[in-house]
C-alpha positions in Angstrom: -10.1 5.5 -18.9 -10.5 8.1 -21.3 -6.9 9.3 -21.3 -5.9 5.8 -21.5 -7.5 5.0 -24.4 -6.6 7.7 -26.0 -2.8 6.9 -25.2 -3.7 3.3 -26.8 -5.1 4.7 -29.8 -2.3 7.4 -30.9 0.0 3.7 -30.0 -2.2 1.3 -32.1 -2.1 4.0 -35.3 1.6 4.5 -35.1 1.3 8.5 -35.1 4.5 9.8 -35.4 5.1 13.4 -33.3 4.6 15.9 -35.8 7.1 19.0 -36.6 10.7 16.2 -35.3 9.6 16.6 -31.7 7.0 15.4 -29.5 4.3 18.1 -28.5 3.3 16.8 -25.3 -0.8 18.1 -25.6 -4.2 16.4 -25.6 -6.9 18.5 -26.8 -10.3 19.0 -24.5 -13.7 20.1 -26.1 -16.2 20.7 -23.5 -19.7 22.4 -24.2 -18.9 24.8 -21.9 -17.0 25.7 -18.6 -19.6 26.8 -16.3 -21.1 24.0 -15.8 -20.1 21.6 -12.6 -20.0 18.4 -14.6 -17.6 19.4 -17.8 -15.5 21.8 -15.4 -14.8 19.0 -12.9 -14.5 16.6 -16.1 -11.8 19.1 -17.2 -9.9 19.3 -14.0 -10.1 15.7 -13.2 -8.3 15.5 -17.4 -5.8 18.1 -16.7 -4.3 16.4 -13.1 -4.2 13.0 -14.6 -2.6 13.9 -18.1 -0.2 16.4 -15.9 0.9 13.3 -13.9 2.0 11.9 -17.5 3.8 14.5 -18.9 1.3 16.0 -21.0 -0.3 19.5 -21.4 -4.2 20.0 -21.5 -5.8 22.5 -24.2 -9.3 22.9 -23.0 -12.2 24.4 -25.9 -15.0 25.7 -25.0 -18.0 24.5 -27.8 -21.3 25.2 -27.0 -22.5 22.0 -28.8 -22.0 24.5 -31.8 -20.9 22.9 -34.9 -19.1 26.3 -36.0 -17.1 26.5 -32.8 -16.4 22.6 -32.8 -14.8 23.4 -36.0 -12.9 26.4 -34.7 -12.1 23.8 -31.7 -10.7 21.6 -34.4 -8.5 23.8 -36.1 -7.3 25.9 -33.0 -6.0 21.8 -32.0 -4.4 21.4 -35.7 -2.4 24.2 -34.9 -1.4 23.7 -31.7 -0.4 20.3 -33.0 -2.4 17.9 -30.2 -1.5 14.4 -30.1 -4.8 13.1 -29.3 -8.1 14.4 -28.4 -11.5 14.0 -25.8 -14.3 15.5 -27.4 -17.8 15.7 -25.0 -21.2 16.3 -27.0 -24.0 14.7 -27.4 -23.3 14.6 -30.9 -20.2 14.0 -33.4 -19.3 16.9 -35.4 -18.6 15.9 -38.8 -16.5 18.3 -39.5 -14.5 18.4 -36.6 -14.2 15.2 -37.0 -12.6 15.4 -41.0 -10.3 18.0 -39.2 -9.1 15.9 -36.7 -8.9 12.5 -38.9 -7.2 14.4 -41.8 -4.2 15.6 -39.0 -4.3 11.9 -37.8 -5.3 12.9 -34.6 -7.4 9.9 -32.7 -10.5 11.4 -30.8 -12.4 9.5 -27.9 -15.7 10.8 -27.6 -17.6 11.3 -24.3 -20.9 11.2 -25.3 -24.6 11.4 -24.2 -26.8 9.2 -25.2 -30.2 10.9 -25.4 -33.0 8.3 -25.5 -31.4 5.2 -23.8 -29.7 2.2 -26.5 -27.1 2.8 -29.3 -28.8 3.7 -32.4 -27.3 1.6 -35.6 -25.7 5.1 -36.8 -23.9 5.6 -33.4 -22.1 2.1 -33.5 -18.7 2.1 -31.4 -15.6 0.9 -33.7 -12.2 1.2 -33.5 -12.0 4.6 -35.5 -14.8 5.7 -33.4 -14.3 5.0 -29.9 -16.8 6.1 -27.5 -17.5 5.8 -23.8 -21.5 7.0 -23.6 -23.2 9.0 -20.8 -26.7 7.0 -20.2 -28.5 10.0 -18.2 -32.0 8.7 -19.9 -31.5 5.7 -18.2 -29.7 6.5 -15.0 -33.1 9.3 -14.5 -35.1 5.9 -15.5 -34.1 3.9 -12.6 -33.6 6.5 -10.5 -37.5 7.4 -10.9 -38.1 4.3 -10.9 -36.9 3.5 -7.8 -38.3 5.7 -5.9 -41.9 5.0 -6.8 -41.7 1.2 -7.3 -39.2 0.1 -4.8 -39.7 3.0 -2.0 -43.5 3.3 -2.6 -43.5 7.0 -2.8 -46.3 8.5 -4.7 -45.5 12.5 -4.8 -42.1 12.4 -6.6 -40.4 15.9 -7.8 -37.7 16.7 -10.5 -35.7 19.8 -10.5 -34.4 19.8 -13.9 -31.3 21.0 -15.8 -31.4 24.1 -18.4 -33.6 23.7 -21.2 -30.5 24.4 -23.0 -28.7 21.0 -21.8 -29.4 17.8 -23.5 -28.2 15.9 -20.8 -31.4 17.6 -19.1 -33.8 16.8 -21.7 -32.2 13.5 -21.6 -32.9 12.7 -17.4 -36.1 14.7 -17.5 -37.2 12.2 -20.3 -36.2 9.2 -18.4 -38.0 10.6 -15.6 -41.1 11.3 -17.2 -41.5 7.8 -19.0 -40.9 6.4 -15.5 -43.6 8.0 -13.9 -46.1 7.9 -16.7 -49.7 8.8 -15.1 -48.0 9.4 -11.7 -46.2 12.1 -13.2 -47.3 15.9 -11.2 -46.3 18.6 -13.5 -46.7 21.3 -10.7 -43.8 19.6 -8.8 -41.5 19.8 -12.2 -39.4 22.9 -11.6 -36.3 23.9 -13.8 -32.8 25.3 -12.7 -31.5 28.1 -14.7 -27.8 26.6 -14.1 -26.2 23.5 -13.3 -24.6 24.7 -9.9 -24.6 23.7 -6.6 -26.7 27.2 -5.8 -29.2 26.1 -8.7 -29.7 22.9 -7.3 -30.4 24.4 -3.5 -32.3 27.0 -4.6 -35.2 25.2 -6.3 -34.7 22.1 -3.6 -35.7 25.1 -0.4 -38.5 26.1 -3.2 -39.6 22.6 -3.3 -39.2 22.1 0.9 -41.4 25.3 1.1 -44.6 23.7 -0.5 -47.5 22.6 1.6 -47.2 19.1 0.7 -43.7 18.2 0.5 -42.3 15.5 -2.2 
């Protein structure tokens, strides 16, 4: 979907390929490459836009505004023909970078407190495909306490670092409300599959299990 509409866009604004040939690249920021979601993101990019003739340049960020911008320029000279930016945030500068070469961006984006703001309206020069994880935590919590019955409900959370973290954990939290038991709130220090077990044989360790 992504890659698609990225094709649709460099179509729709006539972009000529720069330098008399085509330069068969997309561009790739991620916030970083440890992480299971953006590395499998980046893997899933590279095989499809492979399958279509294109090369992948993958940037790591750091949801840094300097490094998006050293993202940005590193792309300008490389001469990308599109690019799929993830943050929970647009850049502004990496975004004059990019609209100054011409080059259309499609933003995967996470949204941190559930509904579009006014300021993050979707249009045509701004094409986004949003990443609802307050919401998804929401219902999941939710869920479990309103539909299953359960009453001792724990969260392993992301890195304090990650907004997408914040972003669940909030959902979570506002779920629960009252019901919430901070003792059985534990964080991960990564977003791996070793985090994740880790903390879950902590949790299965407890007396009384969630």
């Amino acid at each position: 979907r992504v890659l698609f509409r990225s094709k649709r866009l460099a179509e729709e604004a006539g972009i000529a390929p720069r330098g008399g040939r085509r330069k068969l690249a997309i561009g790739v920021c991620v916030p970083d490459l440890t992480g299971v979601n953006y590395a499998e993101w980046a893997n899933m990019i590279i095989h499809y836009a492979e399958r279509h003739g294109y090369a992948v340049v993958v940037q790591a960020t750091y949801d840094s505004e300097p490094e998006e911008e050293r993202a940005a320029n590193t792309f300008k000279k490389l001469n990308v023909e599109g690019v799929i930016l993830t943050s929970s945030r647009l850049s502004p500068s990496f975004m004059a970078i990019m609209n100054s070469e011409g080059v259309p961006v499609v933003s995967l984006r996470t949204r941190l407190d559930g509904p579009l703001s006014a300021d993050d309206k979707v249009t045509p020069d701004n094409p986004q495909i949003d990443l609802d994880h307050f919401s998804g935590a929401h219902e999941a919590a939710s869920y479990l306490v309103n539909e299953c019955g359960h009453e001792l409900v724990a969260c392993i959370r992301g890195p304090a670092t990650s907004v997408s973290a914040q972003a669940k954990f909030e959902g979570f939290r506002t779920a629960l409300g009252d019901r919430l038991n901070p003792r059985y709130v534990i964080s991960a220090q990564t977003y791996d599959y070793q985090a994740g077990y880790d903390r879950m044989a902590e949790l299965w360790g407890w007396p009384a299990k969630p």
